[in-house]
Steps between C-alpha positions, in 0.01 A plus 500: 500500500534726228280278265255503756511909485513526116188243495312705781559797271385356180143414654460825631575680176266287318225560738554918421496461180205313490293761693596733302410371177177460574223714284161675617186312384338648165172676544245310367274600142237759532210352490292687187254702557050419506386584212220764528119386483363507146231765410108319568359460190195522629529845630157728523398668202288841467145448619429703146519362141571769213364434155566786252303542162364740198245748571209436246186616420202309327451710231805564271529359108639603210249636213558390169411551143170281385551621141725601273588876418634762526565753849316792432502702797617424883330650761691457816868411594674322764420618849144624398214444700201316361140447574348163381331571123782830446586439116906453527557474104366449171572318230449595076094398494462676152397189274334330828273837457470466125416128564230573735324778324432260219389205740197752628402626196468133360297417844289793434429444105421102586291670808251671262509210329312332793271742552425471117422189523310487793289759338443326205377159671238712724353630170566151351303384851211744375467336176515163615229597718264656230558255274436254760157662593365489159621136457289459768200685271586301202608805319886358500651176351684284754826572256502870580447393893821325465681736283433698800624316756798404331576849422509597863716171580723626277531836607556384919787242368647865337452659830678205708816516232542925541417459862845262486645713288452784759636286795791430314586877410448548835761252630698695291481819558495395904871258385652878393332696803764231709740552230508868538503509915846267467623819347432666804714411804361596807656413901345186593441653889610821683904498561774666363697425123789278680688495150432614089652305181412608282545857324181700274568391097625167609323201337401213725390152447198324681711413848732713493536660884371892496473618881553351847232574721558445905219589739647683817321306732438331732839373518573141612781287601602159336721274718565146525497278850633147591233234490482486895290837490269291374149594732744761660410779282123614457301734273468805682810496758727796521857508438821697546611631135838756442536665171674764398649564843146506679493240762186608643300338204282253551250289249177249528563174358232456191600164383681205570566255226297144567781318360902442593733532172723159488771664361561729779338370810309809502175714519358825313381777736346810389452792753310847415695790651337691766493952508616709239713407226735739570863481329387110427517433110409210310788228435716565851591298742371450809600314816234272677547410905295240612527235844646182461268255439 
């Protein structure tokens, strides 16, 4: 009987202890998070297409020395204005002068020369002529007919070597009339003295840079494009242009380049700005808007 109990006890216990080690069930992992959606590549782009490039303008060079000398005098400085012709410097022109004085006085002495001559053959014509005549009436021997002749032959042959003589000294003098404008540097076309070298006293050498000469107008811009512009762009279509903080500009397209440069993929444009220059100078940069093509 009191097995029975103890046994009745035991199972009972175990049972309590059983429920009450149990344990609550573990929450299961997070699941981890969607990733968000990458960015399309292939997003829209601006409908416009900004080139940017150097304003330019077609005339603008460098003069240099075609001689060697000396810089006698300068004329104008940086920042002048200039009309085309305007004499900007001069260069030492003293034995250039010298030179040429001598050259004309030779052409003039071998000049009377030639007019000597040709004098003396028209009176050598005269005797030829008489002498000829009374050949004719048997009061002459043949041999003073030909002494005649020749004499005049003679005389033209004279004539032909001064006349040569007189084209050469010519040549000459006209060499050291070219001679003696190289010592005269005048602007090329009307613009202003961009920049000076070189300082009055200083000697130069034939090449040597003297002024830099820009015209003020008209101005253009120089930009490049991609090749697919390509028939895009025509001579005489308008475009949007900002420089120096104007972005109401706008410019004419005057050339397009025929041909694509392989290194770059790209095309030369040229476009003439239109209105008044205003505070536009040679050498900035300007912004070009176009469409996409």
């Amino acid at each position: 009987m009191h097995k029975q109990l103890a046994l009745i006890l035991a199972a009972t216990l175990a049972l309590v202890l059983s429920g009450c080690s149990g344990t609550e069930p573990v929450a299961s992992a997070a699941k981890p998070s969607t990733p968000a959606p990458a960015a399309n590549p292939s997003a829209a782009m601006p409908d416009e297409f900004i080139a940017s490039g150097p304003i330019v303008v077609e005339n603008q060079v460098d003069i240099a020395a075609q001689r060697d000398a000396m810089v006698a005098a300068i004329h104008f400085d940086t920042g002048a204005s200039v009309r085309k012709g305007q004499l900007l410097a001069e260069l030492d022109s003293r034995q250039v002068n010298a030179d040429l004085e001598a050259a004309r006085a030779r052409a003039r002495s071998i000049e009377a020369d030639v007019k000597h001559w040709e004098a003396e053959i028209k009176a050598l014509e005269a005797d030829e002529y008489r002498v000829s005549e009374m050949h004719k009436a048997g009061l002459s021997t043949k041999q003073q007919l030909d002494h005649a002749e020749f004499k005049t032959q003679a005389d033209r042959f004279e004539l032909e070597r001064e006349s040569e003589n007189l084209a050469n000294a010519r040549a000459t003098v006209r060499s050291l009339e070219l001679e003696l404008e190289k010592t005269r540097i005048v602007a090329p076309f009307d613009g202003i003295v961009a920049r000076r070298y070189v300082r009055a006293g200083e000697r130069v050498a034939s090449g040597d840079r003297l002024f830099w000469v820009t015209a003020t107008g008209p101005m253009r811009v120089k930009f490049t494009l991609p090749e697919q512009y390509i028939g895009k762009v025509t001579r005489g279509a308008e475009i949007g242009v900002t420089a120096a903080g104007e972005k109401d500009r706008r410019a004419k397209i005057v050339q397009v380049s025929p041909v694509v440069d392989p290194a770059s993929g790209t095309i030369e444009v040229v476009a003439e700005l239109l209105g008044p220059a205003g505070e536009l100078r040679p050498g900035m940069t300007a912004q070009v808007t176009l469409p996409k093509p």
